[in-house]
C-alpha positions in Angstrom: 42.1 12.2 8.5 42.2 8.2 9.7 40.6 9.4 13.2 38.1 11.9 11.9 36.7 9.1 9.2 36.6 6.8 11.9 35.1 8.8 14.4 32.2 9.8 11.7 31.8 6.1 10.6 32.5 3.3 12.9 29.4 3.9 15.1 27.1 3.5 12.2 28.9 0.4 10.5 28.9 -0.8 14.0 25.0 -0.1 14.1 24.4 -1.2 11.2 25.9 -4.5 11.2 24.1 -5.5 14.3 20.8 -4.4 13.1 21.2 -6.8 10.1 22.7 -9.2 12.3 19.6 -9.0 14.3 17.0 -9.3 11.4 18.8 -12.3 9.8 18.6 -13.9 13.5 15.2 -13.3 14.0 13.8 -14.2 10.4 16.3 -17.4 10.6 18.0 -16.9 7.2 18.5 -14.6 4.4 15.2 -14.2 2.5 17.0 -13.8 -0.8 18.0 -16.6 -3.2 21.4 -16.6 -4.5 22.2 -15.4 -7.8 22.9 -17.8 -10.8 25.4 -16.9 -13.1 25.3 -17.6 -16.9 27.8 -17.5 -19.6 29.0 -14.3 -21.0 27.0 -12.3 -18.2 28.2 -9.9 -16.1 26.3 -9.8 -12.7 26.3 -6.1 -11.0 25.8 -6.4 -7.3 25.2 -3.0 -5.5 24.9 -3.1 -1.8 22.9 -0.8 0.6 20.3 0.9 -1.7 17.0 1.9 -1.0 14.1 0.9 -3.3 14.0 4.1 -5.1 17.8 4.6 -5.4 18.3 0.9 -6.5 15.1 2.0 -9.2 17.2 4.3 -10.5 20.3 2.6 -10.8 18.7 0.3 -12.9 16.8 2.8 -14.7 20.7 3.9 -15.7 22.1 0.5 -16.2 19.0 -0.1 -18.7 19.8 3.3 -20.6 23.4 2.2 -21.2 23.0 -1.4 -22.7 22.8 -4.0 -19.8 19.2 -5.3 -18.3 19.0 -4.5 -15.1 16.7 -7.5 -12.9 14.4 -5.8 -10.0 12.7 -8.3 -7.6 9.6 -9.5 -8.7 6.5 -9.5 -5.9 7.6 -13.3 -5.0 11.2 -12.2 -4.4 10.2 -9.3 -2.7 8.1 -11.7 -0.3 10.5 -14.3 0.2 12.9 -11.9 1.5 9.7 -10.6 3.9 9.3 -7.0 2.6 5.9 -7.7 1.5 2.6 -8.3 3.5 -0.7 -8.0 2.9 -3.8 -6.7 4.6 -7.5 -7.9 4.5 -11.0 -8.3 6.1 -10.5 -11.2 9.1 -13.6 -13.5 7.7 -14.1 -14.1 4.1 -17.4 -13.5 2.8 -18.1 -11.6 6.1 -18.4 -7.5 4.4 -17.7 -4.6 6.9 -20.4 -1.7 6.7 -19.6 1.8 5.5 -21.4 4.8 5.8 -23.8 6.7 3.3 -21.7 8.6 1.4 -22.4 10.8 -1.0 -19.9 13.8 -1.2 -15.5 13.9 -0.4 -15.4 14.6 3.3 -11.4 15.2 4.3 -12.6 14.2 7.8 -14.7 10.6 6.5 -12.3 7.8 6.1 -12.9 4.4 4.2 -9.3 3.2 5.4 -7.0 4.8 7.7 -3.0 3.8 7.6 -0.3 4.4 9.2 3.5 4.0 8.7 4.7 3.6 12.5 8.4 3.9 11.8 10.2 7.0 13.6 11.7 9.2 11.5 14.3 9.6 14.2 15.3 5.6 13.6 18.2 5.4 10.7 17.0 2.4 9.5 13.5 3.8 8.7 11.2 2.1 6.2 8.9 3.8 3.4 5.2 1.9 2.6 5.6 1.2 -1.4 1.6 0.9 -1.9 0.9 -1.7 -4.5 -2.8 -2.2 -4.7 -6.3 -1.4 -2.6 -9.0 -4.2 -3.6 -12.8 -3.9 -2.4 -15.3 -6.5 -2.9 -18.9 -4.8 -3.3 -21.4 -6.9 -1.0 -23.8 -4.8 -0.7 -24.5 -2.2 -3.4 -24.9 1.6 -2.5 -27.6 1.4 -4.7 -29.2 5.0 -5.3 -25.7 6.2 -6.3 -24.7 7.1 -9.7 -21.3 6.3 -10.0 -18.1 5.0 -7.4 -15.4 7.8 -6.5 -12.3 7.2 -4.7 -9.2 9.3 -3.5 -6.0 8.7 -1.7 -4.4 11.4 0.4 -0.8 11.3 1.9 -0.1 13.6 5.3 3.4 13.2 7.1 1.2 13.9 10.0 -0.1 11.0 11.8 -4.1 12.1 12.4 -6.3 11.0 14.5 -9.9 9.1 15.5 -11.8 11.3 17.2 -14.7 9.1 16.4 -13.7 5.6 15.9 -16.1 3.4 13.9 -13.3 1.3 12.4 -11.4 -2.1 12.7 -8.2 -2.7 13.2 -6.4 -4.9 10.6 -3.1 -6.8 11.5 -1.1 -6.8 8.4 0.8 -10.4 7.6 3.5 -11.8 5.5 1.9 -13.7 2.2 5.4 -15.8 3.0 4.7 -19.0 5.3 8.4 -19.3 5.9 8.8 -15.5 7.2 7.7 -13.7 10.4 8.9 -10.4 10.1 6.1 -7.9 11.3 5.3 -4.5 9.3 5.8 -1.4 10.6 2.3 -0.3 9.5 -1.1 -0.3 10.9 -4.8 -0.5 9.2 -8.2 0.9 10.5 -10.7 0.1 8.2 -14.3 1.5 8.7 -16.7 -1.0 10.4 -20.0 0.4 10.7 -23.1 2.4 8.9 -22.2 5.3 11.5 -18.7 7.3 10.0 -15.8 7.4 11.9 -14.3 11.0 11.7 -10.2 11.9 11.3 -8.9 15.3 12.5 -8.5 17.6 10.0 -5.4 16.7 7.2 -2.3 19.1 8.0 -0.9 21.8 5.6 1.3 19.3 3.9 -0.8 16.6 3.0 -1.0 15.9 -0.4 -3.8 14.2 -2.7 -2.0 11.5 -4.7 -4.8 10.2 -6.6 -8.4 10.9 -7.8 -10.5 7.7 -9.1 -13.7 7.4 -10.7 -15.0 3.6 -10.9 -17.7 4.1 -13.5 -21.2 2.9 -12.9 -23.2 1.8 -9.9 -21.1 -0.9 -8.1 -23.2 -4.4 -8.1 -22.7 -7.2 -5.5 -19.8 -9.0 -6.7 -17.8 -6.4 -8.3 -14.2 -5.9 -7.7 -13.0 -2.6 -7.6 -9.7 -2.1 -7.4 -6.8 0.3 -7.4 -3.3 -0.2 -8.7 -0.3 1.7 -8.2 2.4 2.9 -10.5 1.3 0.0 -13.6 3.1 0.5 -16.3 0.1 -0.3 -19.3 -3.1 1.5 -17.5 -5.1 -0.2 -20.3 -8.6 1.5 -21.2 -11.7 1.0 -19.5 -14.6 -0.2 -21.3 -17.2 1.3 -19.4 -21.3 -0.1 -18.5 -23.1 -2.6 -21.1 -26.1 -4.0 -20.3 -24.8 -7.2 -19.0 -22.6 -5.6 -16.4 -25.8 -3.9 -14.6 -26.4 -7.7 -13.5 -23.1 -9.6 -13.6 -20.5 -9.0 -11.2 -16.8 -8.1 -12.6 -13.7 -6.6 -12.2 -13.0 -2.6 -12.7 -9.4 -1.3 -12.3 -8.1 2.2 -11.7 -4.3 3.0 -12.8 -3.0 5.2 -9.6 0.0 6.6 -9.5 3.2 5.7 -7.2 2.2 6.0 -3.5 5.2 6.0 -1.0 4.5 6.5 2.7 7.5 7.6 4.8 7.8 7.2 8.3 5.4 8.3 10.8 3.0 9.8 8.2 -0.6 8.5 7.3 -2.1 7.3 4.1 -6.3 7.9 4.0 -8.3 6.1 1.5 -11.7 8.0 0.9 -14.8 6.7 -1.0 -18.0 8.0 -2.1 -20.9 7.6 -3.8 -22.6 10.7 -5.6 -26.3 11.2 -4.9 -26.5 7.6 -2.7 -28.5 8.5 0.0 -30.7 5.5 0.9 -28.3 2.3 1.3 -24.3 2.5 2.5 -21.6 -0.1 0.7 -20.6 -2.9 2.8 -16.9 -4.3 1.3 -14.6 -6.9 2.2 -11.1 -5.4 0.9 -7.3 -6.3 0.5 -4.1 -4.6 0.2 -1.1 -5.3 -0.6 2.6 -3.5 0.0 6.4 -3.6 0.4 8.6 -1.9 3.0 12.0 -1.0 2.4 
């Protein structure tokens, strides 16, 4: 039984403890602060678990009396999980195309998670939030629609209109690079995507309201736990730029599959949107 456990289980422990050896060397230090304890407090420390697992630990932990602490954003960047993704000059919109109807081929932003499935130490995309900045209005439109689909397919741009994005660590102190790539469209001509596969999903469907105005945020937040209500078009939002929010739910991206945003804009058919945009996500 000794040399059958060992045979099954040394050449991972072995893999695995390089692998971590070789992420602390190359980020420099452990990302994570140490723990504090306080009086009367029993600390639980579970080693190894993914996101989701570690989720649910604490989701069980909660359930039977004790408070179980998930990293916040900031601890989530400090230990160089998180990273971000936006348009290279601010103030400086990309152009989209006039769209008026979903096309499954017509992508606003096309990502990738580039991590093999084959690789043991695989990470998932855990998307947090999409954020467009209107600069100029598709202005014959009568409303803002958005979708998200999910496809462990990569796909492909057989017409590529788009810009690449490097995505970056919001931590000065970190330089670990994400396994993810960004196109995001780039010009009044549409890029087109090969067809989704049979097993992509659509994971969310978002209406913004109203005509967007130069100025307005729209943007679209995953998994929050008070979705608030939306308090729809007054007369003073027609002219004055603001903020609308759309309560997605979670989006996870395994490895080697694509995430497509898609926008459109019923009956616009005069001026496209042009958008600056952010994103923001963890990897684990």
């Amino acid at each position: 039984m000794k040399r059958a456990t060992r045979a099954l289980y040394e050449p991972w422990l072995d893999a695995s403890a390089r692998h971590f050896q070789d992420l602390v060397r190359k980020a420099g230090k452990l990302g994570s602060p140490p723990v504090a304890g306080e009086r009367d407090v029993c600390v639980l420390f579970v080693d190894g678990l993914r996101f989701d697992v570690g989720a649910a630990l604490a989701g069980e932990l909660e359930q039977r009396g004790p408070i179980a602490k998930l990293p916040t954003k900031h601890m989530l960047a400090d230990e160089g999980t998180y990273f971000i993704a936006t348009n290279v000059t601010p103030g400086t919109a990309q152009p989209y195309n006039i769209q008026a109807a979903f096309s499954d081929t017509t992508p606003l932003l096309y990502i990738q998670n580039n991590d093999s499935k084959a690789n043991p130490f695989a990470k998932r995309m855990y998307l947090d939030y999409i954020k467009l900045i209107c600069s100029v209005a598709p202005a014959s439109s009568t409303g803002a629609r958005f979708a998200l689909k999910t496809d462990p397919q990569l796909r492909t741009l057989s017409t590529n209109n788009t810009l690449g994005i490097t995505p970056t660590s919001p931590n000065s102190d970190v330089a670990t690079q994400s396994v993810c790539s960004i196109d995001a469209q780039n010009n009044g001509t549409a890029s087109v995507l090969t067809a989704s596969s049979g097993s992509a999903r659509l994971v969310a469907n978002a209406s913004m309201g109203g005509i967007p105005i130069v100025g307005d945020e729209l943007v679209l937040v995953c998994g929050p736990a008070d979705p608030g209500p939306y308090p729809g078009l007054t007369a003073a939002q027609a002219v004055c730029p603001g903020r609308k929010v759309s309560c997605l739910p979670p989006i996870i991206l395994g490895p080697n599959s694509a995430l497509t945003l898609y926008a459109w804009f019923p009956s616009n058919a005069t001026t496209g949107l042009s958008y600056e945009f952010e994103i923001g996500w963890w990897e684990r």
